[in-house]
SESELUM-357578 format. One record per residue (C-alpha): chain; x, y, z; residue number from 1. Coordinates in pm, whole numbers. Example, Ala and Ser with C-alpha at 12.3 -4.5 7.8 and 13.67 -1.06 7.14 Angstrom:
BEGIN
+--------+--------+--------+--------+-----+
: cadena :   east :  north :     up : num :
+--------+--------+--------+--------+-----+
:      A :   1230 :   -450 :    780 :   1 :
:      A :   1367 :   -106 :    714 :   2 :
+--------+--------+--------+--------+-----+
END
This chain:
BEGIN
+--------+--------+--------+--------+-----+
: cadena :   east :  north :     up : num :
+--------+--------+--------+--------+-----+
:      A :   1241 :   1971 :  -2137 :   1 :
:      A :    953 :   1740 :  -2048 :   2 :
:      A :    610 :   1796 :  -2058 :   3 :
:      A :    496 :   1577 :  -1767 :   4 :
:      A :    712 :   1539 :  -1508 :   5 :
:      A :    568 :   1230 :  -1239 :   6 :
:      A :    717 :   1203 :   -899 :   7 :
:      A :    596 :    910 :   -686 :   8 :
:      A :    730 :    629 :   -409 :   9 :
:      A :    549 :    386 :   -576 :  10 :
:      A :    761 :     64 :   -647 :  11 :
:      A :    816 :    -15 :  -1010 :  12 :
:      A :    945 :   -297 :  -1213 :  13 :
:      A :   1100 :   -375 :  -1574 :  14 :
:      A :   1003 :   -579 :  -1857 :  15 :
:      A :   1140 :   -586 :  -2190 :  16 :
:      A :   1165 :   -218 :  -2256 :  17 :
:      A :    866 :   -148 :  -2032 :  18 :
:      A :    813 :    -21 :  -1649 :  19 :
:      A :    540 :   -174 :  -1452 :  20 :
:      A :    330 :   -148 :  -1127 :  21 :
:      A :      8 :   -149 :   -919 :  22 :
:      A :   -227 :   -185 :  -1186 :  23 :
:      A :   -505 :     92 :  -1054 :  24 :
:      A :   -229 :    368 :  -1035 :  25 :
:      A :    -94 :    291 :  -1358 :  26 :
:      A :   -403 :    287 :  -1500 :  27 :
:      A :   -461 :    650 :  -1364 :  28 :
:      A :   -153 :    755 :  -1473 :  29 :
:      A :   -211 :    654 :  -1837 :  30 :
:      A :   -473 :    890 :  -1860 :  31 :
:      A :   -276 :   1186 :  -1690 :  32 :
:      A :     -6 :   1155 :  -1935 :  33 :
:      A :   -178 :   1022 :  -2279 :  34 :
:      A :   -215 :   1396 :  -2380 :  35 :
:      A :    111 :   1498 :  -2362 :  36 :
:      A :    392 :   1505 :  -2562 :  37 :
:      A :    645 :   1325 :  -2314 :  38 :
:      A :    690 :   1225 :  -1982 :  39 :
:      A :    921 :   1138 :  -1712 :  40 :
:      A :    871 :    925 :  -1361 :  41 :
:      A :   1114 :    977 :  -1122 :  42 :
:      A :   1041 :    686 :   -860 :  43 :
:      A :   1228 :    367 :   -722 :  44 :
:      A :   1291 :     25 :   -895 :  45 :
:      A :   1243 :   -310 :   -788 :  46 :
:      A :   1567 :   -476 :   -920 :  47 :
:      A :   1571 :   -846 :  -1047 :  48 :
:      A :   1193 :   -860 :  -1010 :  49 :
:      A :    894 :   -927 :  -1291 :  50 :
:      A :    597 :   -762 :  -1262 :  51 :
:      A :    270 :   -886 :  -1075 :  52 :
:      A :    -44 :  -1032 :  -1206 :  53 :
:      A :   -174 :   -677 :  -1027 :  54 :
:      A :     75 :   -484 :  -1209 :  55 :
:      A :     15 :   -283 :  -1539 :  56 :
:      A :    222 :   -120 :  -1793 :  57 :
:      A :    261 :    277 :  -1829 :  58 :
:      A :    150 :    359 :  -2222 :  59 :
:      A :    323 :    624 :  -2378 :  60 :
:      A :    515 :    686 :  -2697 :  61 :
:      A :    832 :    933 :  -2499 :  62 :
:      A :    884 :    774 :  -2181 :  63 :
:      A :   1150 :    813 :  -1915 :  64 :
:      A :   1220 :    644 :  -1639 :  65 :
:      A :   1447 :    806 :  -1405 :  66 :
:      A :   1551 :    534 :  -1116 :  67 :
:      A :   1600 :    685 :   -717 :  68 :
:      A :   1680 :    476 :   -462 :  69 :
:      A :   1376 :    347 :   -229 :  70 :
:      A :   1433 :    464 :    128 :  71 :
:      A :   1246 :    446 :    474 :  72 :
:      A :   1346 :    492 :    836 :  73 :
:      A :   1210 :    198 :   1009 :  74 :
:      A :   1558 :     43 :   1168 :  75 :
:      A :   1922 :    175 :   1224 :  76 :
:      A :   2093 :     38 :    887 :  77 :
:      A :   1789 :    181 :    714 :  78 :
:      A :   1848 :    536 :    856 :  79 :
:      A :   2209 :    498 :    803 :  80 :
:      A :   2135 :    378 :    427 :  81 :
:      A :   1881 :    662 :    405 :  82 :
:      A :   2137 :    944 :    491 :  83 :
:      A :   2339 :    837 :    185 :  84 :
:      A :   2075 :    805 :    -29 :  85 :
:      A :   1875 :   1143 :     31 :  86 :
:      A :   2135 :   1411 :   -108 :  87 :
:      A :   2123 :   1207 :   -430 :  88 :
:      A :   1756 :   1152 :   -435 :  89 :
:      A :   1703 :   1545 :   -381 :  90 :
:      A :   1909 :   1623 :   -614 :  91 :
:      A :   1736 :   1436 :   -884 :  92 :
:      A :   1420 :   1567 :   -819 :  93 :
:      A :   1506 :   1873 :   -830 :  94 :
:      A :   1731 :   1863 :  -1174 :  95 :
:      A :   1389 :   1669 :  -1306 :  96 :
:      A :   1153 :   1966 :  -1134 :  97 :
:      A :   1345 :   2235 :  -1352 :  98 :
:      A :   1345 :   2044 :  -1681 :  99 :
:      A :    987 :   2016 :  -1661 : 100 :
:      A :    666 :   2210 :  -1785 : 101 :
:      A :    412 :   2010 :  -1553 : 102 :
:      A :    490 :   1888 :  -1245 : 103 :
:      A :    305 :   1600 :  -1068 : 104 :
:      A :    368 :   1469 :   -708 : 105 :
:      A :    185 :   1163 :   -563 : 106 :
:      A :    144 :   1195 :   -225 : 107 :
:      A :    144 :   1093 :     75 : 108 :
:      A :    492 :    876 :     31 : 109 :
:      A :    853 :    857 :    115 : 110 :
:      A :    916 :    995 :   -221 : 111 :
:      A :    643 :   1271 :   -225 : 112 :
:      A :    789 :   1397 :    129 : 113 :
:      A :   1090 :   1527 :    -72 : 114 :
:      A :    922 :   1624 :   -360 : 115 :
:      A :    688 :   1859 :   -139 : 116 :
:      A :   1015 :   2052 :    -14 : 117 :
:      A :   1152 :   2102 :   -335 : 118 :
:      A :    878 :   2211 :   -511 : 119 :
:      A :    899 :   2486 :   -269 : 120 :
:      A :   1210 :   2631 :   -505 : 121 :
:      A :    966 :   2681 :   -809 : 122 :
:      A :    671 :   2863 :   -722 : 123 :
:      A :    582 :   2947 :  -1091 : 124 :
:      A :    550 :   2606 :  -1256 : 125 :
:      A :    216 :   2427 :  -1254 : 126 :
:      A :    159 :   2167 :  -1036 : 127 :
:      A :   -105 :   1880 :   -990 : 128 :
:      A :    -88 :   1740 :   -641 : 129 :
:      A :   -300 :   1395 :   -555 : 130 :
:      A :   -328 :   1355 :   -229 : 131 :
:      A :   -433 :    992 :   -217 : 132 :
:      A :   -463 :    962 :    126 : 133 :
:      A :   -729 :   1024 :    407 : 134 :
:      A :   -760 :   1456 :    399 : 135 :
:      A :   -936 :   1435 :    700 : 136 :
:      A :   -690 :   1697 :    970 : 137 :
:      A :   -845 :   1456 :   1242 : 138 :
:      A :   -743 :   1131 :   1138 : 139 :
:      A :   -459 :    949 :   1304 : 140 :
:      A :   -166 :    905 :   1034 : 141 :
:      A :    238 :    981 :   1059 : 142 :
:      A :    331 :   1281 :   1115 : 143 :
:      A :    531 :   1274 :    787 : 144 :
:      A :    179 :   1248 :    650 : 145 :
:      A :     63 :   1567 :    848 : 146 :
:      A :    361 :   1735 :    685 : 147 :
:      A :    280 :   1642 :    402 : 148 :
:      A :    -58 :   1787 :    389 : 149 :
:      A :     29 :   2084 :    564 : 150 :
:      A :    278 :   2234 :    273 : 151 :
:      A :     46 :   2114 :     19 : 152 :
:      A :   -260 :   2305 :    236 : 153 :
:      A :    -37 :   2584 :    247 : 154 :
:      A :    -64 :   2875 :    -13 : 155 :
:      A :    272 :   3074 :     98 : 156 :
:      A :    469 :   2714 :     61 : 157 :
:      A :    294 :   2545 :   -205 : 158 :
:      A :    187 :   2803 :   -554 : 159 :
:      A :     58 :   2787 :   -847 : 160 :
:      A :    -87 :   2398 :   -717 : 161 :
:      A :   -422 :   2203 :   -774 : 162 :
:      A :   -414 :   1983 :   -477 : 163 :
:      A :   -667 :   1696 :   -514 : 164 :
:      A :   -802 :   1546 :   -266 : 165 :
:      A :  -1129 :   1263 :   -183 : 166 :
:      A :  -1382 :   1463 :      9 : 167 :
:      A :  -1457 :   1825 :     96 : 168 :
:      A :  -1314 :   1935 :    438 : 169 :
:      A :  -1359 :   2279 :    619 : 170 :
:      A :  -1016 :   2361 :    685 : 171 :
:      A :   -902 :   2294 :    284 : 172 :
:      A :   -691 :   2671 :    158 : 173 :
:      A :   -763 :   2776 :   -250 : 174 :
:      A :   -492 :   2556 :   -289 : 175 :
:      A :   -785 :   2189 :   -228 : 176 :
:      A :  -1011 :   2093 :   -476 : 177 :
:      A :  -1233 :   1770 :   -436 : 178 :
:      A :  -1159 :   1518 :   -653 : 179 :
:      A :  -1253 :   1162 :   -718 : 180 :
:      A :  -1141 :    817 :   -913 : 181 :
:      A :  -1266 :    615 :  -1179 : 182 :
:      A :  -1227 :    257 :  -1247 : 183 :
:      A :  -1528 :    157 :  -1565 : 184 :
:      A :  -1569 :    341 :  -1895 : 185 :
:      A :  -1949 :    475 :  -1995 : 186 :
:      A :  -1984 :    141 :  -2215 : 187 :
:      A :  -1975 :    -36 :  -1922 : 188 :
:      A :  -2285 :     98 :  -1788 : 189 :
:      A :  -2441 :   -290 :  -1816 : 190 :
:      A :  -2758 :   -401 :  -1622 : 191 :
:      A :  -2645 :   -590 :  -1339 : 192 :
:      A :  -2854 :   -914 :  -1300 : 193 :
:      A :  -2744 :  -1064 :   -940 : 194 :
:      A :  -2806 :  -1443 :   -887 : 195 :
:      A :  -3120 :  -1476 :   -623 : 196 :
:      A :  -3002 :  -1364 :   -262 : 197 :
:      A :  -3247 :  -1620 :   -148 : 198 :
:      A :  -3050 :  -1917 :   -267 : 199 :
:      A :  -2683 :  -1813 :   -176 : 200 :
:      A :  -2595 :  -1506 :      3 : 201 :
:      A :  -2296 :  -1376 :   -199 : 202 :
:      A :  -1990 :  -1150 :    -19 : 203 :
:      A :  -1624 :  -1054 :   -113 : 204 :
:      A :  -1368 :   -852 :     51 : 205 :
:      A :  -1123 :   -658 :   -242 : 206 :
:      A :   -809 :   -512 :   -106 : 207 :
:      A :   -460 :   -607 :     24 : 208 :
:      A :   -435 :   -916 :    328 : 209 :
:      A :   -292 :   -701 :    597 : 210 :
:      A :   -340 :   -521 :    980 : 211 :
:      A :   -450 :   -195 :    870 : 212 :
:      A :   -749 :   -354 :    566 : 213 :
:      A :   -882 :   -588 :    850 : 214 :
:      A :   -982 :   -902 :    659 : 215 :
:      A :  -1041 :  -1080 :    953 : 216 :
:      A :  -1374 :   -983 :   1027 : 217 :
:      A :  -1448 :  -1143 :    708 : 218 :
:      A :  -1396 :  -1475 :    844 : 219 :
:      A :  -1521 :  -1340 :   1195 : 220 :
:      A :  -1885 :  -1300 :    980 : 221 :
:      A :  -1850 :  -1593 :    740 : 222 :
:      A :  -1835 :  -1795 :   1122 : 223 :
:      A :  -2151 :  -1590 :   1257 : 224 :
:      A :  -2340 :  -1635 :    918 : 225 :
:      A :  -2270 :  -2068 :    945 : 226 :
:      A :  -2358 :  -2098 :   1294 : 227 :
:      A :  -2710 :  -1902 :   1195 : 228 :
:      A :  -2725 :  -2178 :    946 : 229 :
:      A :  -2762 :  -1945 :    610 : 230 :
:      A :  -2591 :  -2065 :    328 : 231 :
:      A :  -2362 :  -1806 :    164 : 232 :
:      A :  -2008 :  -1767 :    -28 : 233 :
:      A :  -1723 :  -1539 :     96 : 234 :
:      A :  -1460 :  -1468 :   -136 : 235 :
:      A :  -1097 :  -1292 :    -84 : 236 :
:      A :   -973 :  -1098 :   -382 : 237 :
:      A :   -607 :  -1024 :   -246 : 238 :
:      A :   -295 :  -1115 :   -146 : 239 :
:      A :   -102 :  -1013 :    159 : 240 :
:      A :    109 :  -1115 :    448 : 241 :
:      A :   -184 :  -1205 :    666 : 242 :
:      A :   -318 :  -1491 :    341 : 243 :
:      A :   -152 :  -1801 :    566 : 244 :
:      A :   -307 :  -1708 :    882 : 245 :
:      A :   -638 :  -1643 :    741 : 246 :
:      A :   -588 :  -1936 :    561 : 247 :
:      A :   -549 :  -2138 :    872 : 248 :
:      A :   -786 :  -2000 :   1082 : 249 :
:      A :  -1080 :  -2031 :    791 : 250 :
:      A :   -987 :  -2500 :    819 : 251 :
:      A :   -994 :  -2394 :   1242 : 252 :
:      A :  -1362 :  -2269 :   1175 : 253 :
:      A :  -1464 :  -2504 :    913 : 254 :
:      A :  -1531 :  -2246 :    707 : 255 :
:      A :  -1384 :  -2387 :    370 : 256 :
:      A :  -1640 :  -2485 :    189 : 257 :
:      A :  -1770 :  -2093 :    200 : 258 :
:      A :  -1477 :  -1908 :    191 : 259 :
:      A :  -1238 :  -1880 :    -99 : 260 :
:      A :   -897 :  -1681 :   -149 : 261 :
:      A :   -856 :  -1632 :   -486 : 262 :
:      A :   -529 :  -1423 :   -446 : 263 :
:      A :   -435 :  -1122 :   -625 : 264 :
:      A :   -658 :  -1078 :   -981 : 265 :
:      A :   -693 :   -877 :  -1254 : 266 :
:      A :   -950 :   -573 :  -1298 : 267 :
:      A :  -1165 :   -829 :  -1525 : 268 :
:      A :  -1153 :  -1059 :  -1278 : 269 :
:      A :  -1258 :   -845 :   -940 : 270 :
:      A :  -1505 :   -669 :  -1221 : 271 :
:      A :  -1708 :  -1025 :  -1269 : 272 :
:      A :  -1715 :  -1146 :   -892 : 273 :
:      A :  -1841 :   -778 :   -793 : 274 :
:      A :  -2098 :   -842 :  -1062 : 275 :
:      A :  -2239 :  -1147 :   -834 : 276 :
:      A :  -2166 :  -1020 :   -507 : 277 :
:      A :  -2424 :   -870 :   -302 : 278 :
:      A :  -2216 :   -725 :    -57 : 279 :
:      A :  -1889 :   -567 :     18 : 280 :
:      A :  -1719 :   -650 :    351 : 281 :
:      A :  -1459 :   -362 :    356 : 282 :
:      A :  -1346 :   -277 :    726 : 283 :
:      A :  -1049 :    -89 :    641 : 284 :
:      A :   -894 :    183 :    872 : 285 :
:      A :   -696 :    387 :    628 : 286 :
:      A :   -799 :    512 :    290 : 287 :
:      A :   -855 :    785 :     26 : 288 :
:      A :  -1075 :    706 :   -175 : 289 :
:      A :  -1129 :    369 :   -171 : 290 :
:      A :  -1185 :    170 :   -519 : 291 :
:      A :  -1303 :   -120 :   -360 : 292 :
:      A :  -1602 :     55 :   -240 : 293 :
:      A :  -1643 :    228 :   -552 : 294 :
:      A :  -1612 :    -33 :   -756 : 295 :
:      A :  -1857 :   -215 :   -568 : 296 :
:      A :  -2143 :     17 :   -622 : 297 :
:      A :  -2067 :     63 :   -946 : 298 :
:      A :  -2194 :   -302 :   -997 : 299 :
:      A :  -2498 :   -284 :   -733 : 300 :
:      A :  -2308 :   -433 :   -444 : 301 :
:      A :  -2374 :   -299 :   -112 : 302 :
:      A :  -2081 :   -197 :     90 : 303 :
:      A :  -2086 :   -245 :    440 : 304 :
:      A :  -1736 :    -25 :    534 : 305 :
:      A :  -1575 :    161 :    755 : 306 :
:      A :  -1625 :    568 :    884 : 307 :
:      A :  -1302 :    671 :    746 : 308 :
:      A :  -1180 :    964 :    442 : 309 :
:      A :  -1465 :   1039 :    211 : 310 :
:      A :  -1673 :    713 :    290 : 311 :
:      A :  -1952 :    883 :    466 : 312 :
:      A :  -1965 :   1146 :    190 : 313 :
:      A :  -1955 :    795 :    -63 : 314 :
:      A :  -2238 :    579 :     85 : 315 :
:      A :  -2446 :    856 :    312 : 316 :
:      A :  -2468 :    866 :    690 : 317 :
:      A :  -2796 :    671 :    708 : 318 :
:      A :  -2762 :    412 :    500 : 319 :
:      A :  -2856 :    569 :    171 : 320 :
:      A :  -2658 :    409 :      1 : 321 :
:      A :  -2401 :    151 :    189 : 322 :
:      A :  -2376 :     77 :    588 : 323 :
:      A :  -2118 :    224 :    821 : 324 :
:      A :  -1994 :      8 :   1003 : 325 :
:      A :  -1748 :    -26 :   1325 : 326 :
:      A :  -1484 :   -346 :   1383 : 327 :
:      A :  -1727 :   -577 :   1526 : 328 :
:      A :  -1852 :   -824 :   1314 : 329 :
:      A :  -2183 :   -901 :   1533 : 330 :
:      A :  -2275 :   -557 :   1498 : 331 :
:      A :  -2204 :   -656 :   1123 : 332 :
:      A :  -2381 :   -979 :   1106 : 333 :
:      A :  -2708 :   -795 :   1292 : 334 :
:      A :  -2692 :   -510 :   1012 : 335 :
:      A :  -2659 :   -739 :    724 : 336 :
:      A :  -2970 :   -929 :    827 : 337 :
:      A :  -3173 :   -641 :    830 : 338 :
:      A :  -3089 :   -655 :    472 : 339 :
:      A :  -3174 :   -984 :    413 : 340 :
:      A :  -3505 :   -931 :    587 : 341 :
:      A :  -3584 :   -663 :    406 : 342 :
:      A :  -3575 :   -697 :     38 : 343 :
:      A :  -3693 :   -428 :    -85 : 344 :
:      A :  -3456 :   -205 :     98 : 345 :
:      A :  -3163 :   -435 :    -13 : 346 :
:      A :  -3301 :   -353 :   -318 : 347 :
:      A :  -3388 :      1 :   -326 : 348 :
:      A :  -2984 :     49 :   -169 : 349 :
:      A :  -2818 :   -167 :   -438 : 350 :
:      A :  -2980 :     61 :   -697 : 351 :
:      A :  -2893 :    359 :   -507 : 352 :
:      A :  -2522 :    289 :   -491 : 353 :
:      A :  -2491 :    192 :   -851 : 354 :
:      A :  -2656 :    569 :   -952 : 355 :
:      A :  -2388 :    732 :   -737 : 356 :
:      A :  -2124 :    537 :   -812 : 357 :
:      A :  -2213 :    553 :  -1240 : 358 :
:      A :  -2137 :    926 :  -1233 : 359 :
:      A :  -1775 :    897 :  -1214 : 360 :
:      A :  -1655 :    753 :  -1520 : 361 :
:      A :  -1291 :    740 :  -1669 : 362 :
:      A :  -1425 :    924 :  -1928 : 363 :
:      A :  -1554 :   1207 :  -1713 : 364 :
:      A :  -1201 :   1170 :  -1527 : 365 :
:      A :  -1032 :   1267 :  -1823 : 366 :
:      A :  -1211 :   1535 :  -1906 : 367 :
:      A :  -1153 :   1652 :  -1531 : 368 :
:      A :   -772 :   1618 :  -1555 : 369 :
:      A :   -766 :   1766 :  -1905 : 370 :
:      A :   -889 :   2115 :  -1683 : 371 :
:      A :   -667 :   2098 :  -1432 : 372 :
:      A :   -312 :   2134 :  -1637 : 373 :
+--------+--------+--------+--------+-----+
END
């Protein structure tokens, strides 16, 4: 029997005796399971690989790892390869669903999908659901997303379930309760002491180099912000399949002696630049709850994002504590400079983020998890 049971899609990696992956769910995870007595993960594995400077160790004394294959249904060999796979997959999920006492599905995924199904066949076990995906019913996003969130929504499919998800939305059964992230401890709670705005104009972009994140209209800015004539610093945290073309296209605008790509980095790292930054350039148009903004106002750095998931409820609707933004980086540009106009308002919202962001610490996560098995 195991206490913990974790089901996820989320690709993981081996290292001498120990599984690996992205560092921020990981890190999570470790404080789900560092309670409890043992654990399993039931979730694919990267073979022949090491794990990435992003990646982080799970931390527990009785760990299993039980390997299913990774599947998706993007091409013909795929869905061929998928139909072999899924009976198999199933079936370990479900073998792992009735040896366990806790049972804890990461969703939305390929591997959650399943997991949603089966959990169907055990309406009296306890269940933590994350949802960490946009909740939002409007919100465009695969229908295997939609299905996702309906079962989980549902209180005749899913029982005896604490479904977490990043905002509070009207349609959400007894099944929904908000919930949040944490990325800093209370002893972390330092004054932030950012280098004069007057002198260099300090912005970063934290996330993954792809479509959906739209780092672009980081260069787009950096561009606007040099033909103005200001003199500023733009840095990437982040790696991605879109790094070589934004690469390229920062020596076409003769950006490169303001904009650097630092590549993927460890929490310390991203922790320090955030520390100097004054603002967050985050245009993304999917997310939960997203830790780059977070993260940002923890350390008094303004995000200027997107009106998507929980952000509105994050920064305020009116600029209490962050800008909204669309995917035009004049309308960008034009906003930040009221900032930079205005210091005491730059001011005044820096401080305002931090205070939100300060009340969710890990160690008031735990204590939050700690109620809900």
């Amino acid at each position: 029997m195991d206490d913990f049971l974790i089901i996820t899609c989320v690709q993981h990696t081996s290292k001498n005796g120990d599984y690996y992956a992205y560092g921020p769910y990981v890190r999570e995870m470790n404080l789900w399971i560092e309670n409890e007595k043992s654990v399993r993960v039931v979730a694919p594995l990267k073979e022949n690989s090491t794990p990435d400077k992003i990646d982080t160790a799970y931390i527990h004394s009785a760990f299993t790892f039980q390997e299913v294959p990774a599947y998706h249904v993007q091409n013909p060999k795929a869905i061929i390869q998928a139909i072999k796979d899924l009976p198999f997959i199933i079936a370990e999920i479900y073998r792992a669903m009735k040896k366990a006492k806790h049972i804890h599905i990461r969703i939305p995924g390929n591997m959650g999908l399943l997991a949603m199904f089966v959990q169907v066949l055990f309406p009296n076990k306890p269940k933590t659901i994350k949802y960490a995906g946009n909740w939002d019913a409007d919100s465009k996003q695969p229908k295997t997303y939609k299905i996702q969130r309906f079962i989980a929504n549902s209180t005749f499919l899913t029982k005896n379930a604490k479904v977490l998800v990043y905002g509070q939305w009207p349609d959400s059964t007894s099944n929904v309760l908000p919930f949040f992230t944490a990325s800093y401890k209370e002893n972390e709670k330092e004054q932030v002491i950012k280098p004069a705005i007057e002198e260099k104009i300090r912005l970063v972009f934290v996330g993954a180099l792809y479509d959906g994140k739209n780092p672009e209209i980081g260069l787009q800015l950096s561009s606007l912000m040099k033909q103005a004539g200001l003199n500023f610093e733009f840095i990437y945290c982040g790696d991605g399949v879109m790094r070589q073309k934004l690469e390229a296209q920062s020596l076409e605008l003769g950006l490169q002696d303001n904009v650097i790509f630092k590549g993927n980095v460890n929490a310390d790292t991203v922790k320090e630049i955030l520390k100097k930054s004054h603002f967050l350039i985050f245009v993304s148009e999917t997310e939960g709850w997203p830790k780059a903004v977070a993260e940002a106002m923890f350390w008094g750095c303004i995000p200027f994002t997107s009106r998507v998931s929980c952000v509105p409820q994050m920064i305020g609707e009116k600029r209490e504590r962050g800008v909204l933004v669309n995917k035009n980086s004049q309308e960008i540009f034009e906003q930040l400079k009221t900032l930079l106009e205005d210091k005491m308002e730059f001011e005044r919202m820096a401080a305002a983020a931090m205070d939100w962001a300060r009340n969710y610490t890990l160690e008031t996560f735990q204590s939050e998890i700690e109620r809900l098995k």
